[in-house]
Biotite code that builds the C-alpha atoms (Angstrom):
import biotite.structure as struc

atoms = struc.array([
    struc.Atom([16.918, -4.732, -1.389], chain_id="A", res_id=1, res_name="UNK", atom_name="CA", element="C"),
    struc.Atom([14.894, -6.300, 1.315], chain_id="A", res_id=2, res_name="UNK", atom_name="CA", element="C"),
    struc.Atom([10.861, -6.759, 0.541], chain_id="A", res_id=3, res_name="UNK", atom_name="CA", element="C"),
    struc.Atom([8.391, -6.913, 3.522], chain_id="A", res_id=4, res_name="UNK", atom_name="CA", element="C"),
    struc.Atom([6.018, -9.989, 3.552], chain_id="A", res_id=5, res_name="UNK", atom_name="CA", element="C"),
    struc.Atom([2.322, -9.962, 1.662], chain_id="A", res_id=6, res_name="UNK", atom_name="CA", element="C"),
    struc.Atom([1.121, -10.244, 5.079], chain_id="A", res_id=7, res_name="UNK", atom_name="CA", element="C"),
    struc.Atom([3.241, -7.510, 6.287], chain_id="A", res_id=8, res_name="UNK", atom_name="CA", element="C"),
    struc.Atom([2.609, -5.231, 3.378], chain_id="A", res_id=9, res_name="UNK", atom_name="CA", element="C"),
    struc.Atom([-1.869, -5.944, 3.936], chain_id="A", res_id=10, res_name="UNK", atom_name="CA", element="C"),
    struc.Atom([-1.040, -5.143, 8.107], chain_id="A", res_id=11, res_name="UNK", atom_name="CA", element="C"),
    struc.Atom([0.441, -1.846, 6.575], chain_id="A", res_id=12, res_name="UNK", atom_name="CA", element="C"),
    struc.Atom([-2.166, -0.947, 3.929], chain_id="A", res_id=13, res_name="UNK", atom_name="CA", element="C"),
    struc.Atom([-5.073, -1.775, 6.356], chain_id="A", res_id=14, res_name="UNK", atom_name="CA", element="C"),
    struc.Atom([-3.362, 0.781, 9.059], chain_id="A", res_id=15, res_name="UNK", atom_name="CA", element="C"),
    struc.Atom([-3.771, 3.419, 6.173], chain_id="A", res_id=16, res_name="UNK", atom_name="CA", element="C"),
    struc.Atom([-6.946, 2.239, 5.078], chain_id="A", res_id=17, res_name="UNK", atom_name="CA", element="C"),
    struc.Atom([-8.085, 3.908, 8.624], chain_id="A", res_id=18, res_name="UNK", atom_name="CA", element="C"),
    struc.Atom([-7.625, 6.934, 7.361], chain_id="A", res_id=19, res_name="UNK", atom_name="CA", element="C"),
    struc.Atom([-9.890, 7.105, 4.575], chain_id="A", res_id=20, res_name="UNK", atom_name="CA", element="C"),
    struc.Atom([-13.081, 7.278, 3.408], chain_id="A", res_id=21, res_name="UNK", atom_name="CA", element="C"),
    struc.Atom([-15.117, 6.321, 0.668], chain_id="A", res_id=22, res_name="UNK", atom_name="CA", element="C"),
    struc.Atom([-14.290, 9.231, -1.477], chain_id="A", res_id=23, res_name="UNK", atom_name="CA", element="C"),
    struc.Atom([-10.668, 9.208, -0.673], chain_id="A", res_id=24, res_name="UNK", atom_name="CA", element="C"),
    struc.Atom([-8.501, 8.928, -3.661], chain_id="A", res_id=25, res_name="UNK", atom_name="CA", element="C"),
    struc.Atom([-6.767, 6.072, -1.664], chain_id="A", res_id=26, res_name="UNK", atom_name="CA", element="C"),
    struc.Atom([-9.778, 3.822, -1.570], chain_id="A", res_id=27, res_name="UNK", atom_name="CA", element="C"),
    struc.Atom([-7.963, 1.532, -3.651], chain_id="A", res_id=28, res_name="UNK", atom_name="CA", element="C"),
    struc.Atom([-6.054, 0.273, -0.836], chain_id="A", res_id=29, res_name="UNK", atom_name="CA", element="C"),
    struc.Atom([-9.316, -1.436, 0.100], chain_id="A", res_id=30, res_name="UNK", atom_name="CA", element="C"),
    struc.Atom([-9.130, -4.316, -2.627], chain_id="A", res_id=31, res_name="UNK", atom_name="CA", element="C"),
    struc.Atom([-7.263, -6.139, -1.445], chain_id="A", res_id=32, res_name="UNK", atom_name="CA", element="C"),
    struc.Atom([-8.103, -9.991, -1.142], chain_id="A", res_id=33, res_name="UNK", atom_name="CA", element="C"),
    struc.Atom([-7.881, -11.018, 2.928], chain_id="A", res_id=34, res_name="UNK", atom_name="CA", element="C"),
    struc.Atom([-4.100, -11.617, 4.022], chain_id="A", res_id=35, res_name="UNK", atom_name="CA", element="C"),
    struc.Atom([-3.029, -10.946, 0.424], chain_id="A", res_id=36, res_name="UNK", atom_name="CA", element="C"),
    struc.Atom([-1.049, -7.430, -0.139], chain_id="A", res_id=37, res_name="UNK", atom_name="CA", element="C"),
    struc.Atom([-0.463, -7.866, -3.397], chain_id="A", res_id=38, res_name="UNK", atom_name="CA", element="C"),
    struc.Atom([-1.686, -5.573, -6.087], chain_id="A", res_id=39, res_name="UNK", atom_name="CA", element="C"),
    struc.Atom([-4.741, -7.060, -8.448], chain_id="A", res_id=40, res_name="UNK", atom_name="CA", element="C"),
    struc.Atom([-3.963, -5.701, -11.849], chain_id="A", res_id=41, res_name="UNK", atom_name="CA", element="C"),
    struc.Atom([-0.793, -3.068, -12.953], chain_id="A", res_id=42, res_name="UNK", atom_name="CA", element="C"),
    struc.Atom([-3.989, -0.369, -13.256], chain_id="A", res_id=43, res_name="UNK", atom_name="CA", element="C"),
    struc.Atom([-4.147, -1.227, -9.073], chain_id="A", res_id=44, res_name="UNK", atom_name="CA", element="C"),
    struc.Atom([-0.730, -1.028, -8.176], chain_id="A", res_id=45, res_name="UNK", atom_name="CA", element="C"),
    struc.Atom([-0.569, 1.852, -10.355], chain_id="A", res_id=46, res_name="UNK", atom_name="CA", element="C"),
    struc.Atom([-3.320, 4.073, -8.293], chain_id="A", res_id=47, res_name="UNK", atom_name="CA", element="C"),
    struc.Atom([-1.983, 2.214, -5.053], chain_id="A", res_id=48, res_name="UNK", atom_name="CA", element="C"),
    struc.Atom([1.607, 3.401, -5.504], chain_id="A", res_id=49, res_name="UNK", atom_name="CA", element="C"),
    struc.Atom([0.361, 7.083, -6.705], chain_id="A", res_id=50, res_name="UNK", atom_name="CA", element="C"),
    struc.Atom([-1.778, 7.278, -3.450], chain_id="A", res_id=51, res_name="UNK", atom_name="CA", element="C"),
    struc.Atom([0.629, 6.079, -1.054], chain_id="A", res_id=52, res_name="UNK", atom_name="CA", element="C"),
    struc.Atom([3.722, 8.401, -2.872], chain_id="A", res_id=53, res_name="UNK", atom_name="CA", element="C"),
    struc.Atom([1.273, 11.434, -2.106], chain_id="A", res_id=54, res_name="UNK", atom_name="CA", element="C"),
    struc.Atom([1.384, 10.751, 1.505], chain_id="A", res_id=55, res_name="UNK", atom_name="CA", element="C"),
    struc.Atom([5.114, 10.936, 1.893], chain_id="A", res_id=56, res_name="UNK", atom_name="CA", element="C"),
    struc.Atom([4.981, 14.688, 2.493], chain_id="A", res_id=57, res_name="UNK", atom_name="CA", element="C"),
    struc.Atom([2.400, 13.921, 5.103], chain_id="A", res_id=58, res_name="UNK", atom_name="CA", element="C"),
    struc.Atom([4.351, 11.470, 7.604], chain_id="A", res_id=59, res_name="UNK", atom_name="CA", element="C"),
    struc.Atom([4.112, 12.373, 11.140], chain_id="A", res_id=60, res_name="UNK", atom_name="CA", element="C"),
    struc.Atom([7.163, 10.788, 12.001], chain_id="A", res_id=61, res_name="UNK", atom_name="CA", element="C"),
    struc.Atom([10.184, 8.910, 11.257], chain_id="A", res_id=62, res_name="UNK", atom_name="CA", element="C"),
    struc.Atom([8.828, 5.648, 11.755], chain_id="A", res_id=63, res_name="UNK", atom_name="CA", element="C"),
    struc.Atom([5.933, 6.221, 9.543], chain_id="A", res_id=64, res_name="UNK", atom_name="CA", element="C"),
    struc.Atom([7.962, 7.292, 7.070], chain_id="A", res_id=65, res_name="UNK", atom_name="CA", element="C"),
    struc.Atom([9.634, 4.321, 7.019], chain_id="A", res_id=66, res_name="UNK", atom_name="CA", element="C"),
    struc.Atom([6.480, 2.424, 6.985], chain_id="A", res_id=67, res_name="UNK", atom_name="CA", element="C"),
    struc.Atom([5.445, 4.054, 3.915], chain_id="A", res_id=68, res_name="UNK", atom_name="CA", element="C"),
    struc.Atom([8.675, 3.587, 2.282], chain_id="A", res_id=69, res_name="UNK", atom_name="CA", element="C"),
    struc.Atom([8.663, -0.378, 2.803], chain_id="A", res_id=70, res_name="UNK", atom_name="CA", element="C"),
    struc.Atom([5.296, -0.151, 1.356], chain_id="A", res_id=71, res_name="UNK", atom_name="CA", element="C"),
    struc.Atom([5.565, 1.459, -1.320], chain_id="A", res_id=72, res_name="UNK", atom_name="CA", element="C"),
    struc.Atom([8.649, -0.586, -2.244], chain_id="A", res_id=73, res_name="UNK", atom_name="CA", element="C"),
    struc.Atom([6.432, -3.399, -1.653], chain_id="A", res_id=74, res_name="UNK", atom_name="CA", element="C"),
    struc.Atom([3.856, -2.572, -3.911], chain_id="A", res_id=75, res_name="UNK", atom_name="CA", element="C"),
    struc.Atom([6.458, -1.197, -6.505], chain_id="A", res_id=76, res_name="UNK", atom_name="CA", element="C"),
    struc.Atom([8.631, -4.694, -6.869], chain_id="A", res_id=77, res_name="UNK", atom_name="CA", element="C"),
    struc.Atom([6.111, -7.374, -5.593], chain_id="A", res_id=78, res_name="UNK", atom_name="CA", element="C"),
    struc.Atom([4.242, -9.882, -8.536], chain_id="A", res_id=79, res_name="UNK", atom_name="CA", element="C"),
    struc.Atom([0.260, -9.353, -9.064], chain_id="A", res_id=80, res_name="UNK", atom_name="CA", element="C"),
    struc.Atom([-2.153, -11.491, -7.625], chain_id="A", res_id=81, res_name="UNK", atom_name="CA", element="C"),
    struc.Atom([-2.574, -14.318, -9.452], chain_id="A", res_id=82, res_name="UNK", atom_name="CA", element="C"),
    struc.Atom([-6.414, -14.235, -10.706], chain_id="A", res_id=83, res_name="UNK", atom_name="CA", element="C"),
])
């Protein structure tokens, strides 16, 4: 299996992050450190990967499906952030 890059993975999560607001469920995509996609405690990536799953019913294509799935396989597999 083939991760995407941390800096691929934050690209991805701040394209999402446009989609929100602040009482979106999937404000946790916004702590994130700068040009680090990786998840801050197992709590985060937790709530991250929950948010993101619910959105796989919502894709409005093929390539954001994909998208979504490289994410969330990012955020599944990839270490925490060191703190």
């Amino acid at each position: 299996m083939r991760l995407i890059t941390k800096e691929r993975a934050f690209a991805i999560a701040s394209q999402w992050g446009s989609f929100m607001h602040a009482t979106d469920p999937g404000q946790c995509l916004y702590a994130f450190y700068v040009n680090d996609g990786r998840p801050l405690t197992e709590a985060h990536r937790l709530e991250c990967l929950r948010w993101l799953r619910s959105k796989q019913t919502t894709c409005r294509s093929d390539r954001e499906y994909d998208e979504l799935m490289k994410l969330i396989r990012f955020m599944a597999n990839t270490a925490l952030r060191p703190n």
